[in-house]
N, C-alpha and C positions, 0 to 999 in steps of 0.2 A: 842075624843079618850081617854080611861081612861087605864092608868096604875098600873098594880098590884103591891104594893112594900108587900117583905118580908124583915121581921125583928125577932130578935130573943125573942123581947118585946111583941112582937103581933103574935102571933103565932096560936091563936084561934080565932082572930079577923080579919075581912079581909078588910085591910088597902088599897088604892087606891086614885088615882089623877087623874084629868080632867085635860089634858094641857089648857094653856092657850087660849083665841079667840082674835082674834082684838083687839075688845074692850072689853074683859072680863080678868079677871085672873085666875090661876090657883084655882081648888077647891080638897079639898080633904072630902075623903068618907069614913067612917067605915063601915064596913058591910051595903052598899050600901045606907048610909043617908048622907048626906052633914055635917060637922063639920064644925060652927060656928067659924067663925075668931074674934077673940080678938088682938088688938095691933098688928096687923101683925104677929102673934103666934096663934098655935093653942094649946091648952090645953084637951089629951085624958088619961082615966085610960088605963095602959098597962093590961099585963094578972095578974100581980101581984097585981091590983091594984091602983098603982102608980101613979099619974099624970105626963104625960111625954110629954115636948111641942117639940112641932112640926114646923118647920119654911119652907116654899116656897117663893124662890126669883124668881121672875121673868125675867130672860134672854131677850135681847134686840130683837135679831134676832130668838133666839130657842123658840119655845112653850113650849119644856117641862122645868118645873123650875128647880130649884137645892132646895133641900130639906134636911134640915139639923132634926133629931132624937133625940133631948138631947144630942150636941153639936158632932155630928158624923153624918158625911156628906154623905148622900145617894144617891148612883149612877140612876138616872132612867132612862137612856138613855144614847148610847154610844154619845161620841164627834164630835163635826163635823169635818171632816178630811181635811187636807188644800186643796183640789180640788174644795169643798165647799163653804172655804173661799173664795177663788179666784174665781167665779161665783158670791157670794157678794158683793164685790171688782169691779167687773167687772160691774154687774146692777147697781149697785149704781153711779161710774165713768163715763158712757157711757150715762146714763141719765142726771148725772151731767154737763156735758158738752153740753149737747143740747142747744140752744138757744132759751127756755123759763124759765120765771121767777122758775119754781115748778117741773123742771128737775130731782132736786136730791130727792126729797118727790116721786115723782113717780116712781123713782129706789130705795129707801128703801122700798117703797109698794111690787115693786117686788120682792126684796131680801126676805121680810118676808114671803111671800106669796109659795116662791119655799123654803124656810126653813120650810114649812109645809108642802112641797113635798118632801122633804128627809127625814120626819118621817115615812111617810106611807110607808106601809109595800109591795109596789105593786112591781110588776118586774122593772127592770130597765129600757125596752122599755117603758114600763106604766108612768114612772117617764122621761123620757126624750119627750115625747109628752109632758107631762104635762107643763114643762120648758118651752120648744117651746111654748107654749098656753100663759106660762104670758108672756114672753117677747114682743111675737107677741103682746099681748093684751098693753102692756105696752107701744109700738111702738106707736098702734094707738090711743092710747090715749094722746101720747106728740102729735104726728102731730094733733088732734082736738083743743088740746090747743093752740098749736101754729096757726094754722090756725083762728080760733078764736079771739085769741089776732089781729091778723094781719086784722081781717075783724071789729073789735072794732076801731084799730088807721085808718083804713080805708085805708091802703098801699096793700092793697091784691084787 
């Protein structure tokens, strides 16, 4: 999912971000080319000319980064609203307490996983299957583990 950012610097240029993947980081785009990361900085000519660096942090639970414009911090997405938190809070805790070794890794899988279901732009009903889809999934995949483990020590 790529994000359009407007700026007052770039204004004939059209400036844009790839959130982040999994295992990928966020990428940013000039006029539809990838821009070269340097030092965790990115270095573009504005419309004046300019070199004006560019920085993407990458956020724990959110895909899309925070991105900062020659020290002016650029919104690309609103915040997640404490309902949100509290559904991350909740997968993560609720996994964490399972009783298998890799409980809470499987509840931040799904925390990350439904924080890139409250980017998307789908209806709400669309977005609450979705939820329902990781946790379910998230369900069956502690009980494989644990089963698992239990058919390894050989007590099952």
């Amino acid at each position: 999912m790529q994000i359009e950012v407007e700026h007052p610097e770039f204004k004939t240029q059209r400036l844009s971000v790839d959130i982040a993947g999994l295992f990928s980081s966020p990428r940013l785009f000039v006029n539809g080319s990838v821009v070269e990361i340097l030092k965790e900085t990115y270095s573009i000519p504005s419309d004046s000319g300019v070199d004006t660096t560019i920085e993407l942090k990458r956020n724990f639970f959110d895909p899309v980064p925070k991105m900062k414009i020659a020290n002016e911090q650029i919104k690309l997405a609103r915040s997640f609203n404490a309902l949100e938190y509290i559904w991350f809070v909740f997968l993560v805790l609720s996994f964490h307490n399972a009783p298998i070794p890799a409980g809470g890794l499987i509840g931040a899988i799904a925390a990350i996983a439904s924080a890139r279901v409250f980017r998307v732009k789908d209806s709400a009903l669309a977005k609450i299957g979705l939820l329902a889809l990781i946790t379910f999934g998230a369900f069956i995949v502690a009980v494989l583990v644990a089963v698992s483990l239990q058919l390894l020590n050989g007590t099952l």
